[in-house]
C-alpha positions in Angstrom: -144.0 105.2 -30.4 -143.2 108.6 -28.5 -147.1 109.0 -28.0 -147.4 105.4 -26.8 -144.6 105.9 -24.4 -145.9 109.1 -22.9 -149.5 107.4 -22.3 -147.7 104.4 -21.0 -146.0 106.5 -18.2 -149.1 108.8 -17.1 -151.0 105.4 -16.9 -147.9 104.2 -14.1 -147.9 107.6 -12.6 -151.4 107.2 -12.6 -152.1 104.1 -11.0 -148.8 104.7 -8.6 -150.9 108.0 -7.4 -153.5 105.8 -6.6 -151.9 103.1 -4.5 -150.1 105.5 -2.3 -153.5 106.9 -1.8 -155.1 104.0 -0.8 -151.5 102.9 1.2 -152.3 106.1 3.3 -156.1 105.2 3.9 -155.4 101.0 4.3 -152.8 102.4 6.9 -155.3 104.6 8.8 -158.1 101.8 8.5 -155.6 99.8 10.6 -154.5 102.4 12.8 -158.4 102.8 14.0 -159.1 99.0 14.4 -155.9 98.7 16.7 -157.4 101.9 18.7 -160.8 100.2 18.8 -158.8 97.1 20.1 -156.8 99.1 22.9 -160.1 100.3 24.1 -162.1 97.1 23.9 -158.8 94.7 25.6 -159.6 97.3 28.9 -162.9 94.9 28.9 -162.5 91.7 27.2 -159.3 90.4 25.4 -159.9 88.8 22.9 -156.3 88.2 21.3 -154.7 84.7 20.8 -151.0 84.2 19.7 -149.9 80.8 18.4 -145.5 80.0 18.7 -143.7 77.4 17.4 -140.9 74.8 18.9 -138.8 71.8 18.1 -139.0 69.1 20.5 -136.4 67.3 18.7 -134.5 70.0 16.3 -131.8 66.7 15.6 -135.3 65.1 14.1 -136.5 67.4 11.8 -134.9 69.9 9.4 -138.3 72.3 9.2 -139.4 73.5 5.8 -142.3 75.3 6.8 -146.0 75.2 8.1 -149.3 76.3 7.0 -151.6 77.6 9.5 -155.5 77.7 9.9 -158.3 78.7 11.9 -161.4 76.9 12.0 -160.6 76.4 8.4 -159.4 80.2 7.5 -155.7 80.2 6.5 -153.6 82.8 8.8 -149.8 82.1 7.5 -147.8 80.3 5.6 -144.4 80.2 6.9 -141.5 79.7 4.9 -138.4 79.3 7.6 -135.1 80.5 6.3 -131.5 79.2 7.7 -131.9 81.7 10.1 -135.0 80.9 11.3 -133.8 77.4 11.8 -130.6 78.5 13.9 -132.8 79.9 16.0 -135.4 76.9 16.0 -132.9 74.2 16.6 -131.4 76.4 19.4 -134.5 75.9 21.3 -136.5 79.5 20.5 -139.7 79.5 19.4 -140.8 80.9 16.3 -144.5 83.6 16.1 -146.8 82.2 13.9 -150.0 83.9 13.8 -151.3 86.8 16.3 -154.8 87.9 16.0 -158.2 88.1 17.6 -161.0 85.2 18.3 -164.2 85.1 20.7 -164.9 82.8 23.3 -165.5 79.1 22.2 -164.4 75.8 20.7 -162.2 76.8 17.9 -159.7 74.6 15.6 -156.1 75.0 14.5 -155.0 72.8 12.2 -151.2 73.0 10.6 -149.3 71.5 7.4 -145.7 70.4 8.0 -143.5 70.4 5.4 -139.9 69.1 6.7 -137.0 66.9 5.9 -136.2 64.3 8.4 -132.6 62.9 9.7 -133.5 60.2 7.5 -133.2 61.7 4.4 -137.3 61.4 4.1 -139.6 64.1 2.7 -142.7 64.4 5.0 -145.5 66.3 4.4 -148.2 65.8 7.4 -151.6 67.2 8.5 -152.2 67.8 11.8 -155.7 69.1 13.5 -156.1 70.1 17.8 -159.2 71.6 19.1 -158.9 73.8 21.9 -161.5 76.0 23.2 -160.8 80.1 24.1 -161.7 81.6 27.2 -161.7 84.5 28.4 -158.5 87.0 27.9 -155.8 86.6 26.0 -154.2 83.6 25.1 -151.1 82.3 24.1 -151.0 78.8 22.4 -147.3 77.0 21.7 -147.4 74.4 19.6 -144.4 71.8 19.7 -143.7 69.4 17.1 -141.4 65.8 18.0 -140.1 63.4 15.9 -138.4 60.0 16.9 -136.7 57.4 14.9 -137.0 55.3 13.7 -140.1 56.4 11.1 -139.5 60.2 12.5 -143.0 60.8 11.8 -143.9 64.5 13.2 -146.4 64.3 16.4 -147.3 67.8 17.0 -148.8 68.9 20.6 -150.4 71.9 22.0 -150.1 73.5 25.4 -151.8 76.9 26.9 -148.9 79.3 28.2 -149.6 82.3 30.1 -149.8 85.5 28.0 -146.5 86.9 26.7 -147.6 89.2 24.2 -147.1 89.0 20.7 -143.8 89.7 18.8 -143.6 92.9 16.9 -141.7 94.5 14.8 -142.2 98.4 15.9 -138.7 98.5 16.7 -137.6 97.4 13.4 -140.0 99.4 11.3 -138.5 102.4 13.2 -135.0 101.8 12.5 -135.9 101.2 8.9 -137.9 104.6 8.5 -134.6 106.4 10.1 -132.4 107.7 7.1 -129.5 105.7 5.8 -126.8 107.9 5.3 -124.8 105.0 2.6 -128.0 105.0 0.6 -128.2 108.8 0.6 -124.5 108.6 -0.7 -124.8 106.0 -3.0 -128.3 108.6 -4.9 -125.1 111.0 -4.9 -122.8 108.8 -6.5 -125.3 107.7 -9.5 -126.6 111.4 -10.0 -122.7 112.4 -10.6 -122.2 108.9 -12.7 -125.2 109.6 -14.8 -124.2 113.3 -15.4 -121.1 111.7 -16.6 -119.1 112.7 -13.8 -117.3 109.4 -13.7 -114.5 110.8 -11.0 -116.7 112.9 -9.1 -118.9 109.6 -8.7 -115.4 107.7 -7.8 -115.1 110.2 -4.8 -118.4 109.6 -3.4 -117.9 105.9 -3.3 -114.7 106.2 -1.4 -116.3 107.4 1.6 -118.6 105.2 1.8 -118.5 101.9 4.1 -117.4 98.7 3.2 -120.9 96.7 2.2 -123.2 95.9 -0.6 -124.3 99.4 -1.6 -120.6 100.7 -2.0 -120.3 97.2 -4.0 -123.2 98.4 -6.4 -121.6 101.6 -6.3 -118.5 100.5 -7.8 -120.4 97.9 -10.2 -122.2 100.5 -11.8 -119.0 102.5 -11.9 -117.3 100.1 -14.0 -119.9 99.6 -16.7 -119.7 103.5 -17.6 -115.8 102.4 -17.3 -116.5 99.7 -19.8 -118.1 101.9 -21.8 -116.0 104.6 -22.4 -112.9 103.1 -22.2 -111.1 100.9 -25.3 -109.0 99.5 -22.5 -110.8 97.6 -19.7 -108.0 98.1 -17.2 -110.2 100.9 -15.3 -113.3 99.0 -15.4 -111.7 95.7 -14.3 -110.1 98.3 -11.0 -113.3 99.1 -10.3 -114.5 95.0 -10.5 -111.9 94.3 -8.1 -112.6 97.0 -5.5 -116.6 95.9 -5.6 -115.4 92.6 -4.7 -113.6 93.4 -2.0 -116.5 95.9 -0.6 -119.0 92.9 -1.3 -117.3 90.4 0.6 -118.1 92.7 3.7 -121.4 92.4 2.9 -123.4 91.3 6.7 -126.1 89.0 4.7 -124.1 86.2 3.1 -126.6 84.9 0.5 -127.0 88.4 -1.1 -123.2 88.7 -0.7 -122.6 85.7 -2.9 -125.2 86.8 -5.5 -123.8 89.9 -6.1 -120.1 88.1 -5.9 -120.8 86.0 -9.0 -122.2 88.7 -10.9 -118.9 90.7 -10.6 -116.7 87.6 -11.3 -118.8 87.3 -14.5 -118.9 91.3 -15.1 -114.9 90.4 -15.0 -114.5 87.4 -16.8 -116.6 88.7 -20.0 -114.1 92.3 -19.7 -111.0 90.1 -19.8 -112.2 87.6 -22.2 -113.0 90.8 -24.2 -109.2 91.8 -24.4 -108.2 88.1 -25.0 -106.9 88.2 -21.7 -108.5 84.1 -21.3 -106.4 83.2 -18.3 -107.5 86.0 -16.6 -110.8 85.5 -17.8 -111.0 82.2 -16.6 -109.8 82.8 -12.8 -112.8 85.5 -12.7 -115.0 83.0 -14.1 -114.2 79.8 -12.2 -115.1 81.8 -9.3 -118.5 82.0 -10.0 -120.8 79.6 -8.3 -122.5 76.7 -10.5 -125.7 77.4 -8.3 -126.0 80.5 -9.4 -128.2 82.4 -11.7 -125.1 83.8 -13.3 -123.6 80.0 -13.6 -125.2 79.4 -17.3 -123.5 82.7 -18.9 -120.4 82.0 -16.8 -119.9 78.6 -18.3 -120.5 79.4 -21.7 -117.9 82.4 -21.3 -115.6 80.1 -19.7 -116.2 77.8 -22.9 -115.1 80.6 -25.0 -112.0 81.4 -23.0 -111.2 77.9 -23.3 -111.8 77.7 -26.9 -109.3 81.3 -27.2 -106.5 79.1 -25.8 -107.4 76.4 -28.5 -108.7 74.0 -25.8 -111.5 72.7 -27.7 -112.6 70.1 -25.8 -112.5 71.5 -22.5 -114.7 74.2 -23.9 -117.3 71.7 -25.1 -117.5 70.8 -21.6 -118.1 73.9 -20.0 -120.8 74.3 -22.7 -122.3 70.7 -22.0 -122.6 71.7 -18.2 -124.4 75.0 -19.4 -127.1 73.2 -21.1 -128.6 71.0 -18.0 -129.6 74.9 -17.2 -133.0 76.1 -19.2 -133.2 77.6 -22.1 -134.5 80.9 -20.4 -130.9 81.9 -19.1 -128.5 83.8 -21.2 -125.7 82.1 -22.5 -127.7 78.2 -22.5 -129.0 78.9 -26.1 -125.6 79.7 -27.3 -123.7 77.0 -25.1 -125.9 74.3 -27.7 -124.9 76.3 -30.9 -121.4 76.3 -29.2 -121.7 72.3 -28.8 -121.3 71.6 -32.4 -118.9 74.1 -33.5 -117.0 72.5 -31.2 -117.1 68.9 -32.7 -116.6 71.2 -36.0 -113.3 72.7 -35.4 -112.3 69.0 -33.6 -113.4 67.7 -37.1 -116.1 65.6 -36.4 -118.7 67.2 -39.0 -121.2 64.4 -38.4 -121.2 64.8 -34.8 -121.3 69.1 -35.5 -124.5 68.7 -37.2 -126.2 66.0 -35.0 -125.8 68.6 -32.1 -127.1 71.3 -34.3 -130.1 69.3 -34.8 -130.5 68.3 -31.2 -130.1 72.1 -30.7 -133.0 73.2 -33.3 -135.1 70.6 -31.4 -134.5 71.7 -28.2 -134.8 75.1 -29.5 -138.5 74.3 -30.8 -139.6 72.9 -27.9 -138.7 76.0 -26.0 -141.3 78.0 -28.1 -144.5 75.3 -27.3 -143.2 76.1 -23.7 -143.2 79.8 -24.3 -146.1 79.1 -25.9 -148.2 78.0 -22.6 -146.7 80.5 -20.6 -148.8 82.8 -22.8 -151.7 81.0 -22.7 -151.4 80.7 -19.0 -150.5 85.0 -18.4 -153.9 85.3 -21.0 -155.9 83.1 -18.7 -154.6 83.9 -15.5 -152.7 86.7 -15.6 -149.6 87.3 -15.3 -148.8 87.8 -11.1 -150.0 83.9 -10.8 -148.3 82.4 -13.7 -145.2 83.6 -13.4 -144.5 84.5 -9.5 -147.4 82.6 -7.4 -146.8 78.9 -9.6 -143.1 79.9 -10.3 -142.7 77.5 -7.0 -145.3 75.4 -7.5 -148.7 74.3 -6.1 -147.2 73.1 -2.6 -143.8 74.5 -0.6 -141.6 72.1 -0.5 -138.2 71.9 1.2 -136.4 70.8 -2.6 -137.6 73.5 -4.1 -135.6 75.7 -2.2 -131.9 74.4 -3.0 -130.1 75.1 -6.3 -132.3 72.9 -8.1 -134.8 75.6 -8.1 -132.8 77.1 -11.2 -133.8 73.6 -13.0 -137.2 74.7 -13.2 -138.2 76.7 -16.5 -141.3 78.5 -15.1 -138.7 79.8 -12.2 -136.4 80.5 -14.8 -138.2 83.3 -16.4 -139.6 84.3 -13.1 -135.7 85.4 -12.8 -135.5 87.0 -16.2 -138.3 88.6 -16.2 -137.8 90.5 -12.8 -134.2 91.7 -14.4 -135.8 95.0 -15.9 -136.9 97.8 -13.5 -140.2 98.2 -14.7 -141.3 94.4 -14.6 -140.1 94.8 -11.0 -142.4 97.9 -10.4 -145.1 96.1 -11.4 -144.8 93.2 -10.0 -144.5 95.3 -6.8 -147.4 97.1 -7.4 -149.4 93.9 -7.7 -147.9 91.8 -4.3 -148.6 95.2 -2.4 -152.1 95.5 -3.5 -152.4 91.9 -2.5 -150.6 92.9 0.8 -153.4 95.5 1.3 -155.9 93.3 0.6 -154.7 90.4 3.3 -154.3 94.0 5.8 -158.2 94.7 5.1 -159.4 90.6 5.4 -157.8 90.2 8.8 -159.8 93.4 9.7 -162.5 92.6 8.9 -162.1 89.4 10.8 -161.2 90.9 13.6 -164.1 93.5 13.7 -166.8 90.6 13.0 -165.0 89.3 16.5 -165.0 92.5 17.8 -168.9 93.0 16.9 -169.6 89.6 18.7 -168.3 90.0 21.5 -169.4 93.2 22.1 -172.8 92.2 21.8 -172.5 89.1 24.0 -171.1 91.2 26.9 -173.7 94.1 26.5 -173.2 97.7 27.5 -170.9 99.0 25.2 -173.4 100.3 22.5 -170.6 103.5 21.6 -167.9 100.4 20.9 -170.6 98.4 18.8 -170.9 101.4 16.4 -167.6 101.7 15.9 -166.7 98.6 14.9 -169.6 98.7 12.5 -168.8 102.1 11.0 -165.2 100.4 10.5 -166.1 97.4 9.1 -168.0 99.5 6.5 -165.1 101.2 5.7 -163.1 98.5 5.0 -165.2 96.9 2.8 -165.2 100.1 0.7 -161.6 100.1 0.4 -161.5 96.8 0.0 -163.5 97.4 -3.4 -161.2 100.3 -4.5 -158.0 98.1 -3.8 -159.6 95.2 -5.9 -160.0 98.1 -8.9 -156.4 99.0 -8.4 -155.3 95.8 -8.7 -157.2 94.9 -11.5 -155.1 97.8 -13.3 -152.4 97.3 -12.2 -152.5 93.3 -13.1 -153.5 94.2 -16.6 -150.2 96.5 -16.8 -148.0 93.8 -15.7 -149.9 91.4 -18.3 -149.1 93.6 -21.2 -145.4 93.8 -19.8 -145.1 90.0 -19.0 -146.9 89.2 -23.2 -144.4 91.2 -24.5 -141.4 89.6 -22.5 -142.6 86.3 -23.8 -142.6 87.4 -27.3 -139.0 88.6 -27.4 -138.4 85.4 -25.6 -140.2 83.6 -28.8 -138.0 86.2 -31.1 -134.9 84.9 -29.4 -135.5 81.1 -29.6 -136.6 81.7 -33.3 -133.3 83.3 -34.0 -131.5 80.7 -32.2 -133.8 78.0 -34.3 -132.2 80.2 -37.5 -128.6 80.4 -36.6 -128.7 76.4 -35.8 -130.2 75.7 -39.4 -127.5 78.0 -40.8 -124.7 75.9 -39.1 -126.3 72.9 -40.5 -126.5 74.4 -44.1 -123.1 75.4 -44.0 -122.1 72.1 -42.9 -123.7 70.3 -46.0 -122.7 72.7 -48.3 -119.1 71.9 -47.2 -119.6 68.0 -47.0 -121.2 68.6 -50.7 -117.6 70.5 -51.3 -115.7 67.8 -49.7 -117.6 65.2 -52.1 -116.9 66.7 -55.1 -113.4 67.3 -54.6 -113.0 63.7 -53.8 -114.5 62.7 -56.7 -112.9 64.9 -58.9 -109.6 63.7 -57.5 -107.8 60.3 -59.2 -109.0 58.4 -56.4 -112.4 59.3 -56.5 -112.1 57.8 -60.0 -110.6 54.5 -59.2 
C-alpha cells in the first residue's frame, strides 16, 4: 500500500510538472498573438465587443445567455446577484470580446430568465449584422412588456469603447496577501502542535474569513486534545464572530453554518442539548450542512427525551438525498423513534421504507459508475451535475435536491478530488485559451491577405497558429491523464459510497430483526401468561 502511495504521488507530481509547463507556454502563446494583434490594429482592426442591457430590468429577472458567432459558441454567461444589481441599475454587462473580418456575420443568443410573472422563459433569438472596417462595438438590449413579457431583443452599433479587462484585477491578485501569509504561519505552528503559538498568530490577524478558518481549524486540534470541549467551543465562537465580517455574504453564510454545526455536535457531545440546539437552529435549512444539522438537532431533542420532536427534525432531514451525511442515519433514526414512542409496527415499517430507500441509493450509485466508466468522471459529475440546460431553478436551494449535485458536493470535500478536478477544468481552460487563438489567427491570416503588403505579418500569424496547434495536442494528452486520475479517484468515492449504503441497508435489517425477535418475546410471554390461556 506504501509502494502504491508513493507511485500515486510521483504520478500527481508528475502530471502537475507538466501543466505548469504547458501554463507557461499557453501563457506565452497568448502573449505573442496579442503582440501580433497590437501590430496588425495599427492597420486594420479587426476586434468586435458585444455588451449587454435591460430595457426593462422590472420585466425580466435574467438567468443568463448563451452566445454565438456564425454558429461558434463564445460565452455562456451565468449572472450572479451582483451581476444583476448592476444590470437592473442600468449598466451593461461584457459578453464576448474578440476578433472577426469584414462581412455579414450572425450573433445569435439564448435567454434564460424569469419574468415578473412568475413565468420561466427560455427564447432564441438570431440578428445579422455585417462588420466593417475597424473596431466595433455591438450592445445588445433585451425588453420585455406585459402582459406575455416575452423577451424582444435588439441590436445597435455604438462607437468603440474598448473592451473590459481585468489587468487591473489580475494585478492586485498577484500582489501578496499579508492575512494569507499569516494564516500559512498559523497552520505550520498548529500542525507542529503548537496550538498557542498558532492562537497568537491568529490574533493579529483581521477580522474576515481566513482568520475564521484560522480559528476553525484551531478548534478541531482543540477538540481533539481536549476531554473538555470548553476551549474548542471558545475558539467556535471567536470564528463566528470573525466570519460575520466576512465582505462576500454567500461565502460568509457557508462558512457560518459549518461552525454552528462544528458547535452543536461539541455540545451535543458533552450532553450539553440546549446548547446544542441554539448552535444548531442557527444553521440554515438551505445549506449543505442542513441535513447533518437536523439529524443532530434530532438527537439533541431525543437527549431531552423529546421524542417526537426529534422524529421531526429527522423527517425534514430525509427530503435531503441520501449522499449527505447525517440523511442515512435521520431514516434509521425515524423508526427508533416510533420504537422508544412504542409503536413497534410503525418502527419497523420505517425500517423497511429505510432498507428500500437504502437500495435504491445503490442502483443510483450504480449509474453514476457506469456513467464516470463511459464518460469520465469531469462530465458526470461536475459538467451534468447542473444539468443539460442553465436554468434560473437550478440555482436556488433546490439545487441540494438533486442527487447528481449531491455528490458533486461530497465528492469535492477531500483535497485531492479538488486537485484533480482542478487540474482537469484548467486544462479545459487552456484548451478554450488555444481555440479562440486559433480563431483569431485564421482572421488574422484573412485579413492580411485581403489587404496585401504585409507578407512579414502573414508569416507570423502562420508560424503561431502552428504552434498552437502543437500545444493544443500536448494539452489534450495532459488532460487525458489527468482525467483518468480523477476517474480512478471519482470509482473509488462511489464504492465507499456503495460500502456506506450497504452498511446502512445492514444496520436497518438488524433494527428490524431485533424488533421481531422482541415481538416473538412479547408473544410468548403473553401466552405463557393466564390470559394467554383463557
Amino acid at each position: 500500500m506504501l509502494m502504491i502511495a508513493a507511485m500515486a504521488q510521483a504520478s500527481a507530481a508528475a502530471i502537475d510538472n507538466a501543466i505548469s509547463g504547458l501554463e507557461a507556454e499557453v501563457s506565452r502563446h497568448a502573449a505573442s498573438v496579442h503582440t501580433l494583434e497590437k501590430q496588425l490594429r495599427k492597420t486594420i482592426d479587426t476586434r468586435v465587443a458585444v455588451f449587454l442591457s435591460l430595457a426593462n430590468p422590472e420585466a425580466l429577472d435574467l438567468d443568463s445567455v448563451e452566445l454565438f458567432l456564425n454558429g461558434r459558441p463564445v460565452g455562456n454567461h451565468l449572472f450572479t446577484l451582483s451581476d444583476r444589481d448592476s444590470l437592473e441599475a442600468g449598466h451593461s454587462y461584457p459578453l464576448f470580446s474578440g476578433h472577426m473580418a469584414d462581412g455579414n456575420h450572425q450573433l445569435t443568443a439564448v435567454i434564460n430568465a424569469r419574468a415578473v410573472n412568475k413565468r420561466f422563459v427560455r427564447r432564441e433569438v438570431v440578428h445579422p449584422f455585417r462588420k466593417v472596417s475597424g473596431a466595433m462595438q455591438l450592445q445588445m438590449s433585451i425588453d420585455a412588456t406585459g402582459p406575455d413579457y416575452e423577451p424582444r431583443v435588439s441590436l445597435d452599433k455604438q462607437p468603440w469603447a474598448g473592451a473590459a479587462t481585468s489587468e487591473a484585477g489580475n494585478a492586485a491578485i498577484a500582489r501578496p496577501n499579508r492575512q494569507k501569509e499569516l494564516l500559512q504561519d498559523a497552520e505550520q505552528a498548529r500542525q507542529q502542535g503548537r496550538l498557542d503559538k498558532a492562537g497568537q498568530i491568529l490574533a493579529g490577524m483581521k477580522e474576515g474569513y481566513l482568520a475564521a478558518v484560522g480559528y476553525m481549524n484551531l478548534a478541531a486540534d482543540f477538540a481533539e486534545t481536549d476531554l473538555d470541549p470548553s476551549r474548542a467551543l471558545v475558539a467556535l465562537r471567536v470564528a463566528m464572530s470573525m466570519a460575520a465580517h466576512d465582505t462576500e455574504s454567500a461565502r460568509s453564510r457557508d462558512l457560518l453554518d459549518q461552525l454552528h454545526l462544528r458547535a452543536g455536535y461539541l455540545a451535543l457531545n458533552n450532553e450539553e442539548y440546549d446548547k446544542a440546539l441554539g448552535f444548531l437552529e442557527k444553521v440554515s435549512l438551505d445549506s449543505y450542512h442542513a441535513p447533518r444539522a437536523l439529524y443532530l438537532h434530532g438527537l439533541a431533542l431525543s437527549g431531552k427525551e423529546n421524542h417526537r420532536g426529534a422524529m421531526q427534525s429527522w423527517h425534514r432531514a430525509k427530503k435531503f438525498p441520501l449522499a449527505f451525511p447525517g440523511v442515512a442515519e435521520a431514516w434509521i433514526g425515524m423508526g427508533r423513534g416510533y420504537d422508544i414512542a412504542g409503536y413497534p409496527g410503525q418502527a419497523g415499517e420505517s425500517w423497511l421504507a429505510a432498507n428500500v430507500a437504502f437500495e435504491g441509493e445503490r442502483t443510483t450509485l450504480s449509474k453514476l459508475a457506469d456513467g464516470i466508466k463511459s464518460d469520465g468522471a469531469y462530465k458526470t459529475l461536475v459538467t451534468d451535475a447542473r444539468g443539460p440546460q442553465t436554468q434560473w431553478f437550478l440555482s436556488d436551494s433546490r439545487t441540494l435536491t438533486q442527487p447528481r449535485m449531491a455528490y458533486l458536493l461530497r465528492f469535492l470535500e477531500k483535497a485531492d478530488t479538488q486537485i484533480g478536478v482542478r487540474r482537469v477544468a484548467g486544462l479545459d481552460e487552456m484548451s478554450a485559451i488555444l481555440e479562440e487563438n486559433r480563431h483569431n489567427l485564421e482572421v488574422f491570416a484573412q485579413v492580411i491577405e485581403h489587404h496585401g503588403g504585409m507578407n512579414d505579418l502573414l508569416v507570423a500569424a502562420r508560424e503561431l497558429a502552428a504552434t498552437g496547434r502543437a500545444l493544443g495536442q500536448q494539452v489534450l494528452q495532459a488532460r487525458q491523464q489527468a482525467s483518468g486520475q480523477l476517474d480512478e479517484l471519482a470509482l473509488a468515492f462511489v464504492a465507499n459510497e456503495d460500502r456506506r449504503m450497504e452498511h446502512a441497508i445492514d444496520r436497518t435489517e438488524q433494527q428490524v430483526a431485533h424488533l421481531y425477535e422482541y415481538l416473538a418475546l412479547e408473544k410468548l410471554a403473553y401466552e405463557a401468561s393466564g390470559e394467554g390461556a383463557q
